[in-house]
C-alpha positions as CSV (number, residue, x, y, z in Angstrom):
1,X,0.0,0.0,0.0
2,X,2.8,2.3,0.9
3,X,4.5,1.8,-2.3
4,X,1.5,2.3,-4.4
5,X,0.9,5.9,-2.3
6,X,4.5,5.9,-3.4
7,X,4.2,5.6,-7.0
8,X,0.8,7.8,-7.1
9,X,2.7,10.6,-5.9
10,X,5.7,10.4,-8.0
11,X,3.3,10.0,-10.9
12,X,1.5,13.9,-9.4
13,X,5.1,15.4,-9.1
14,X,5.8,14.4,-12.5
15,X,2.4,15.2,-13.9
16,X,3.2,18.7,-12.1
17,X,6.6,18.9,-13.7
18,X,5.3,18.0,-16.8
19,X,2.8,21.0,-16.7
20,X,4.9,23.5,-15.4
21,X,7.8,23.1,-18.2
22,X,4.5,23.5,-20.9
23,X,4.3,26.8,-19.7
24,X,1.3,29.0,-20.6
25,X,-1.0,27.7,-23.6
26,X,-1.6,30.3,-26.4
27,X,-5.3,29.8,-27.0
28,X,-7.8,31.5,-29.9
29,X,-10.3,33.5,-27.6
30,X,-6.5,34.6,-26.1
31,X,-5.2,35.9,-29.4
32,X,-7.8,36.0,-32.3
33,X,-8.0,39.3,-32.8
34,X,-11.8,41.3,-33.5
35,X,-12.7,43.6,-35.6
36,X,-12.6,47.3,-34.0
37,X,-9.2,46.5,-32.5
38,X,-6.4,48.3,-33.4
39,X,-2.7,48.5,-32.1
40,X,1.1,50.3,-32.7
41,X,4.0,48.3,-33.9
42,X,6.9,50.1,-33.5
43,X,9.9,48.9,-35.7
44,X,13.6,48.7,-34.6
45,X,16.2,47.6,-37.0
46,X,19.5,45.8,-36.5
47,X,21.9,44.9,-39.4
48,X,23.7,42.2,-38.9
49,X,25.1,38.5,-40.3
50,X,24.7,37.3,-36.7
51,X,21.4,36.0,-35.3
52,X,20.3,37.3,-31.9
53,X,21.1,35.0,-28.3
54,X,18.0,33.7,-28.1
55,X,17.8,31.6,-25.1
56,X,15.1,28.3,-25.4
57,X,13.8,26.5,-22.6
58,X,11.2,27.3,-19.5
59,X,11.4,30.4,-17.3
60,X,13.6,32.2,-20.0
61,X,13.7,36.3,-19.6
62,X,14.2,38.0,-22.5
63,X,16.1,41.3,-22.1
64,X,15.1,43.4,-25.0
65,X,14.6,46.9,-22.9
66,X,17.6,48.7,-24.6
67,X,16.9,48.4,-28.2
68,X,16.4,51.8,-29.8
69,X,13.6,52.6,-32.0
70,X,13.4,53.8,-35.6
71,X,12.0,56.7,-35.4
72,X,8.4,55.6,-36.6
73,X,5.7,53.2,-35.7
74,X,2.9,51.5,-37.9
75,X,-0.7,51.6,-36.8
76,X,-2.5,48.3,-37.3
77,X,-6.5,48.2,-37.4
78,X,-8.6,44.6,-38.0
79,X,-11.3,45.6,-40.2
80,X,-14.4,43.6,-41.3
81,X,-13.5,42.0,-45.0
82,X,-16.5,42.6,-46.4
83,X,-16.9,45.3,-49.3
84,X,-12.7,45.9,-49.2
85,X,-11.1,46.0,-52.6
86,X,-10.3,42.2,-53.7
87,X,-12.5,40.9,-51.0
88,X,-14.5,38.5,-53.6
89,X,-10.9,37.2,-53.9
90,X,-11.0,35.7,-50.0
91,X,-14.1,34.4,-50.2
92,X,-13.9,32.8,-46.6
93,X,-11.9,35.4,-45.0
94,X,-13.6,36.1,-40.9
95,X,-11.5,39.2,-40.5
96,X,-8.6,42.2,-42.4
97,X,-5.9,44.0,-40.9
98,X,-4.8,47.6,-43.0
99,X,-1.6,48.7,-42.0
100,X,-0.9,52.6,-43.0
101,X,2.6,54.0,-42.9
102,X,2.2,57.0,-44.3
103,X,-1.0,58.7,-46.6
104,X,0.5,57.3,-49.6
105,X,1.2,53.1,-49.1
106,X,-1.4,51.0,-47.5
107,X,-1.3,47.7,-47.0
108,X,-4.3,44.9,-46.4
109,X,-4.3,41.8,-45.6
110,X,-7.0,39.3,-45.5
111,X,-7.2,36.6,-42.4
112,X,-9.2,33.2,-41.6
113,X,-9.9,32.5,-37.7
114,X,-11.3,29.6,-36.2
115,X,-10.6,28.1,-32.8
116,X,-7.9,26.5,-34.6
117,X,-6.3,28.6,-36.5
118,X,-5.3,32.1,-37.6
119,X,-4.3,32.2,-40.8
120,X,-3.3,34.2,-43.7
121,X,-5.2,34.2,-46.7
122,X,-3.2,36.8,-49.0
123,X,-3.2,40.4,-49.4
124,X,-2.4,43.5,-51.2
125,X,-0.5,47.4,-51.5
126,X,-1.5,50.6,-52.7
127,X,1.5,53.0,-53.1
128,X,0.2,56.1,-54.4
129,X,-3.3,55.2,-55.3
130,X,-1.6,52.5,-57.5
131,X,-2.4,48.9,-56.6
132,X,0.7,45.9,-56.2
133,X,-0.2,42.5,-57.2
134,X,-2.3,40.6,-55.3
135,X,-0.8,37.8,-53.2
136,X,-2.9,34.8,-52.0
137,X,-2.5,31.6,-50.1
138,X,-4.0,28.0,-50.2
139,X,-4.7,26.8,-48.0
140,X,-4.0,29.6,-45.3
141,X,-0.6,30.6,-44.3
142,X,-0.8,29.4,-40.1
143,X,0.0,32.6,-38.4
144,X,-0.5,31.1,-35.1
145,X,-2.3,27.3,-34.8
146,X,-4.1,26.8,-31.5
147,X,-3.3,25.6,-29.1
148,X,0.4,26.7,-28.9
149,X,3.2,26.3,-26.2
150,X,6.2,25.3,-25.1
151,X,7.8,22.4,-26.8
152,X,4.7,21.9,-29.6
153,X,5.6,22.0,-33.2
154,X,3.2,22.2,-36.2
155,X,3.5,21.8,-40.3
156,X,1.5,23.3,-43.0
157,X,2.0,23.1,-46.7
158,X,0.7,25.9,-48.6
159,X,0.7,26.8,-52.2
160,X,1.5,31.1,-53.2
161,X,0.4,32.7,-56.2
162,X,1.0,36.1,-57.0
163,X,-1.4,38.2,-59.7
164,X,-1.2,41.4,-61.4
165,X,-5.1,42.1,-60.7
166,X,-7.4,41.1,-58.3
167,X,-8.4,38.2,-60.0
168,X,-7.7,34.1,-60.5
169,X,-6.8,31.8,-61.9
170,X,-3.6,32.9,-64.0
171,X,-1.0,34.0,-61.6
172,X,1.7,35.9,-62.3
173,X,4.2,33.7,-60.6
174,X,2.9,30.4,-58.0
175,X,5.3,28.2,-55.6
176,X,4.7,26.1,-52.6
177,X,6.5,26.2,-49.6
178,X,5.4,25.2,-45.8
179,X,5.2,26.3,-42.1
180,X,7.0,25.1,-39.7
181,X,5.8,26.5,-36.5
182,X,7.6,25.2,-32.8
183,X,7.6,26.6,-29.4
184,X,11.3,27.0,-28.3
185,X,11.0,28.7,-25.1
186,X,8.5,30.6,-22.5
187,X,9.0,33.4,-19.7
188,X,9.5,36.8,-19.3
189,X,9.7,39.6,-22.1
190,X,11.1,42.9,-21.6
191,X,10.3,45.8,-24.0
192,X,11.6,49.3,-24.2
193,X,7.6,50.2,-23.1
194,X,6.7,47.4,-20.7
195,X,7.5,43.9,-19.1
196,X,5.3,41.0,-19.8
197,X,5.3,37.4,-18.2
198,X,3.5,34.4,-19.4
199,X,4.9,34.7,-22.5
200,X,5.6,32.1,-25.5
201,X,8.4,32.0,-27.7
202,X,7.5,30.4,-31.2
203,X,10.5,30.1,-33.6
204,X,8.6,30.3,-37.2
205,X,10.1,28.9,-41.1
206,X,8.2,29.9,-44.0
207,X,9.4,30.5,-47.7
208,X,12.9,30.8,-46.6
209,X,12.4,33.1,-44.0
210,X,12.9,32.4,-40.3
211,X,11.3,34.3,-37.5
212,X,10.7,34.3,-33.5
213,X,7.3,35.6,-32.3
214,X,6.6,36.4,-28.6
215,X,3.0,35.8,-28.0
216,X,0.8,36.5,-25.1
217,X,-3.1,36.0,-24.2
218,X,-5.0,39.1,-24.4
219,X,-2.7,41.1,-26.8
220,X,-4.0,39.8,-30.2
221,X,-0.4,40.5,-32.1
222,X,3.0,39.4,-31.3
223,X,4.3,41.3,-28.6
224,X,7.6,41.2,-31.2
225,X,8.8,39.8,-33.8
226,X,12.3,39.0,-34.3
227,X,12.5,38.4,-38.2
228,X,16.0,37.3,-39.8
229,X,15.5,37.2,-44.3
230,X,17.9,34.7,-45.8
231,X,17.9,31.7,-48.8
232,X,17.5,28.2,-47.1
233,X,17.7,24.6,-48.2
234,X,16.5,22.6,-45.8
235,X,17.2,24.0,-42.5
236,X,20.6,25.2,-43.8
237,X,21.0,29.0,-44.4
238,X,22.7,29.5,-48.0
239,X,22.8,33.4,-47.9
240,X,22.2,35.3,-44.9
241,X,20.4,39.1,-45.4
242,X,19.4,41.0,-42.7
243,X,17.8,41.5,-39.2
244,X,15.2,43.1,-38.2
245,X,12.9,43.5,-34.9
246,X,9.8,45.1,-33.9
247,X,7.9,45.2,-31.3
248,X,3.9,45.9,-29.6
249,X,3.7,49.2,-28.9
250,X,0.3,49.5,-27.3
251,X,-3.6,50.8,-28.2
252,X,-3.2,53.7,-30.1
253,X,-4.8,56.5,-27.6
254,X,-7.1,58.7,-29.7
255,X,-5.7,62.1,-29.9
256,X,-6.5,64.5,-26.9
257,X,-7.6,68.4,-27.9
258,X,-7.6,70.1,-24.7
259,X,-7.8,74.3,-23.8
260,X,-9.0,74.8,-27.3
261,X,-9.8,78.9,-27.4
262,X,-10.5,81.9,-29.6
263,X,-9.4,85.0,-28.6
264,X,-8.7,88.5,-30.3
265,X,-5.3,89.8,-31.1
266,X,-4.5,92.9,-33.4
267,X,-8.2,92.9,-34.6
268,X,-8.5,89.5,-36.0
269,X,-8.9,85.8,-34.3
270,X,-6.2,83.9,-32.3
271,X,-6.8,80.1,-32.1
272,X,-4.8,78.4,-29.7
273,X,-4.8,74.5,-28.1
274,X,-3.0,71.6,-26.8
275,X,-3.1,68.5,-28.1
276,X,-1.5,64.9,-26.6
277,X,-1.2,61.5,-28.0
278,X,-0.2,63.6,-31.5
279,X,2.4,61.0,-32.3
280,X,0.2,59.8,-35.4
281,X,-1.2,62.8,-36.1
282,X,-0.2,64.2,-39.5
283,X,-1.8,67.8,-39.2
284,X,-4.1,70.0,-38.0
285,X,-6.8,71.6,-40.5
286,X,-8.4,75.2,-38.8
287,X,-12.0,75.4,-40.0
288,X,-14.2,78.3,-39.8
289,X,-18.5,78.8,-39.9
290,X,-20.8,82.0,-39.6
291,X,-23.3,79.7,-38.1
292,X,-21.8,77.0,-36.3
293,X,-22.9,74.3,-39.0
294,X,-21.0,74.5,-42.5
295,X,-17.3,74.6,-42.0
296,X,-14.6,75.1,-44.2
297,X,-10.9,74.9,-44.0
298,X,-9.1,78.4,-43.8
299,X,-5.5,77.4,-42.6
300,X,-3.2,74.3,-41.6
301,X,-0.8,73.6,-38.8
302,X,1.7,70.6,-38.7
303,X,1.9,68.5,-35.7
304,X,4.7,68.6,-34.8
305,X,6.7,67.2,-31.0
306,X,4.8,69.8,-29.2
307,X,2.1,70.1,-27.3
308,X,0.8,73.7,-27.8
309,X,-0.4,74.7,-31.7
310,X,-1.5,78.1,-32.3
311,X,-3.2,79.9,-35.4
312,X,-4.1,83.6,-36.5
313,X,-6.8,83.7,-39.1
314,X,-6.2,86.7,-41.2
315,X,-9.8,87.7,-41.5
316,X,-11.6,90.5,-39.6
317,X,-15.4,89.2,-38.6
318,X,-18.0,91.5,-38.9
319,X,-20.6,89.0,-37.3
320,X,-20.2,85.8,-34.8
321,X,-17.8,83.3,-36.3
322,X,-17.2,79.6,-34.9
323,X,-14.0,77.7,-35.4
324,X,-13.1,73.5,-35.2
325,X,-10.1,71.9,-35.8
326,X,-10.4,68.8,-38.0
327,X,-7.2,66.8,-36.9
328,X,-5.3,64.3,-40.1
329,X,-3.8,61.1,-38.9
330,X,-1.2,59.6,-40.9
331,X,-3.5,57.2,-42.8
332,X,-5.4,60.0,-43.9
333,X,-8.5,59.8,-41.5
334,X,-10.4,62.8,-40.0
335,X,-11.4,63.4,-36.3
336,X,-13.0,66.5,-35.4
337,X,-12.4,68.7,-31.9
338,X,-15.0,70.8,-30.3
339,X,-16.6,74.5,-31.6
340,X,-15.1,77.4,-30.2
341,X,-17.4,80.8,-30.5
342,X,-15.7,84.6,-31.4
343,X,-18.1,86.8,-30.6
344,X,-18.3,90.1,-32.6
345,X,-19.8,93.1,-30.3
346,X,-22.8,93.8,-32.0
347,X,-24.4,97.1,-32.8
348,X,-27.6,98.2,-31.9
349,X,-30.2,97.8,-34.9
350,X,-31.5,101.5,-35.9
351,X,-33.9,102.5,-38.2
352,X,-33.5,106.2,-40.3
353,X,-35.3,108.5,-40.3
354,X,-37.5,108.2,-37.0
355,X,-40.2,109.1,-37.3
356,X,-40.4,107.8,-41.2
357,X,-41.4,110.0,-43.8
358,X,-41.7,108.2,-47.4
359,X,-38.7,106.0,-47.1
360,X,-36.3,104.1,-44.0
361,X,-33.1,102.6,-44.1
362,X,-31.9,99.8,-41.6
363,X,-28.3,100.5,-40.1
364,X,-27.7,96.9,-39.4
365,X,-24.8,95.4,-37.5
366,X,-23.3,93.2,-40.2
367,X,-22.5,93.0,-44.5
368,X,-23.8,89.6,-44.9
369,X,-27.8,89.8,-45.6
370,X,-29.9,89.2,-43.7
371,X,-33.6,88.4,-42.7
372,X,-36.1,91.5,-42.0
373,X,-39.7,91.2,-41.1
374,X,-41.8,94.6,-40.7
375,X,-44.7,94.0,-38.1
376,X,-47.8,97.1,-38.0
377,X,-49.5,97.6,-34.6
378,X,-51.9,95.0,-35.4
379,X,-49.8,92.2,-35.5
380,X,-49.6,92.0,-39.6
381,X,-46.7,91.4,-41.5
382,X,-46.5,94.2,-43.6
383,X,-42.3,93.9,-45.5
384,X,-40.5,90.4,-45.6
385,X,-37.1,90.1,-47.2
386,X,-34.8,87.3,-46.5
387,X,-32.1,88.8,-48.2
388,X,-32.1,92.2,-47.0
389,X,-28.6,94.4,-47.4
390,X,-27.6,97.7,-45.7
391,X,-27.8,99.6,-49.1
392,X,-31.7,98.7,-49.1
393,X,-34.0,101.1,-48.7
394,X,-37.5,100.7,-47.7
395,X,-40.7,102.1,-48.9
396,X,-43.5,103.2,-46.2
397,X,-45.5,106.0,-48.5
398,X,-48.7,103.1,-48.5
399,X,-48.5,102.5,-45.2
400,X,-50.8,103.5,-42.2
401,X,-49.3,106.0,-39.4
402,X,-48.4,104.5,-36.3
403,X,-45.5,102.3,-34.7
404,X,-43.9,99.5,-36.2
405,X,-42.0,96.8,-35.2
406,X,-38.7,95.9,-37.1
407,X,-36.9,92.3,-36.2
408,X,-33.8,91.2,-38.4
409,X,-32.3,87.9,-38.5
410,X,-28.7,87.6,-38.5
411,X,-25.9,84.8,-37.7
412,X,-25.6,85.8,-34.3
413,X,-29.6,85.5,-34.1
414,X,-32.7,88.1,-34.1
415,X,-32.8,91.5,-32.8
416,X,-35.7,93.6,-32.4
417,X,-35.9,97.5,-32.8
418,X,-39.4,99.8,-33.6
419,X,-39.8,103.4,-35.4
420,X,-42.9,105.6,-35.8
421,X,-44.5,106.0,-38.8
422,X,-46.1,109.9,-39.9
């Protein structure tokens, strides 16, 4: 009996062994990424024939908190498929990433999830409103098979074809090649921006390209990617090119407008505001309105490091004018701040002559026209124009004597006034 107890428990401490050197288990609800998610690669390059110490095994910490960025980062944003350019193409694509660099090169790619799988299906550029061939994979190219962890290797043949349009059959040029995908290692990974535990190290072969991705549930990307291009045969590395590395840089945080105010200086209106989170911000289009509704663009300011922009419009109001700032990101999407007010002092509405005799004029407070109704002691409407101008004059001769009531409708709203009539 003793012995058995014995053997039970030797079986439990290496059944616990066994499960602590898996590590943590990369699962799909973990990773799969959703459409409305978006995230920041930030790229960091190293040149080099040498491949990086990577160390394989259980518990590893991976000390990558030194490396020194590039200067730029690339926003990533999973899309639905449906209606993109090509989309008929990847008929049973779930989900599409588009990855913008700069306004003028875009790139999407088209993706197949499951609970097994996240897969590549193909993809396609567009450099200056001109579309690249059109890549696509059959079956999909295994991004990440589920589950994944320490010490568990998977295969996947797939065949590439390459088109000139967004169209098969008739590639352009077609291959095979296959996945190998293997869990070498699991532990700690430290970043430049953060340290994360629980992470897997997969080591990833495809088309003569070798790679190391760092995954982690909850982040649906690699937390980096260690990618070194070469020319194999076999496992052996024939020509060796170059490294590079990149790593998760977090949710982009939508950009913050704060203290955004109009103000007079020398006569004419001084914008100024603050603005955080500007790091993918490309500029900042200044938009005016006479009546807080139609906007248009009257200046632009870069962003730039800062965090205070400021803007004189070289226009002198002569009524209420309203101001937005339409902010550019890099990948040429508009978001829109609050409306600021510049209030014009307005001058009192007048009528000449009082009394009347024969004709009036209106000395109203602005240049743009305006809406004038005439009211007689009665009530009745007695002079409408909707586009009434300072230079008008108005005719009374046919009208009774007695006290009228003049209201004008400008941007800045109505104002009343009255005048006798003899």
């Amino acid at each position: 009996m003793k012995q058995k107890l014995q053997n039970l428990l030797l079986l439990f401490l290496l059944g616990t062994i066994g499960a602590k050197a898996q590590g943590p288990v990369i699962n799909a609800a973990g990773f799969n990424p959703v459409i409305g998610y978006s995230y920041k690669f930030q790229p960091t390059y190293y040149y080099t024939f040498t491949p990086p110490n990577i160390d394989t095994g259980a518990n590893i910490v991976w000390d990558y908190s030194n490396m020194k960025d590039s200067g730029s980062a690339n926003v990533y944003s999973y899309i639905s498929p449906i209606g993109l350019a090509n989309s008929d193409s990847f008929p049973s694509a779930t989900i599409a990433s588009v990855q913008n660099q700069t306004s003028t090169y875009t790139k999407t790619y088209f993706y197949k999830t499951s609970d097994t799988i996240f897969g590549q299906l193909g993809g396609y550029s567009v450099i200056s409103g001109k579309q690249s061939k059109v890549g696509y994979v059959s079956p999909a190219t295994n991004i990440i098979k589920y589950p994944m962890s320490y010490s568990i290797t998977y295969t996947n043949n797939v065949s590439i074809y390459s088109t000139g349009s967004s169209s098969l059959p008739s590639p352009f040029t077609s291959g095979t090649s296959h996945d190998t995908l293997r869990g070498v290692g699991y532990g700690t990974l430290k970043l430049p921006n953060a340290i994360y535990d629980s992470v897997v190290c997969m080591y990833v072969s495809h088309n003569g390209r070798y790679s190391y991705l760092f995954l982690k549930n909850g982040i649906y990307n690699s937390l980096m990617t260690l990618s070194y291009n070469s020319f194999l045969q076999g496992d052996t590395i024939l020509f060796k090119r170059w490294w590079t590395a990149s790593y998760y840089s977090g949710i982009p945080l939508p950009i913050q407008i704060s203290s955004f105010t109009a103000s007079w200086q020398n006569k004419m209106p001084y914008l100024q505001w603050s603005a955080t989170n500007t790091e993918n911000t490309k500029a900042f289009n200044v938009q005016r309105s006479v009546d807080g509704n139609t906007f248009n663009n009257v200046g632009q300011v870069a962003a730039t490091n800062g965090s205070v922009y400021h803007f004189a419009d070289n226009v002198t109001p002569t009524s209420s004018v309203y101001y937005r700032l339409q902010q550019v990101d890099k990948t040429g999407k508009f978001f829109y701040s609050n409306v600021t007010q510049l209030t014009v002092n307005r001058l009192p509405l007048t009528v000449a002559p009082n009394p009347a005799r024969g004709a009036i004029h209106l000395m109203i407070p602005t240049e743009s026209k305006v809406q004038v109704l005439i009211y007689n002691m009665a009530g009745k409407l007695v002079y409408e124009n909707k586009k009434f101008t300072a230079t008008d004059a108005i005719t009374t001769n046919s009208w009774s004597n007695g006290t009228y009531t003049v209201r004008i409708k400008d941007n800045n709203g109505w104002q009343v006034s009255s005048f006798e009539k003899e």
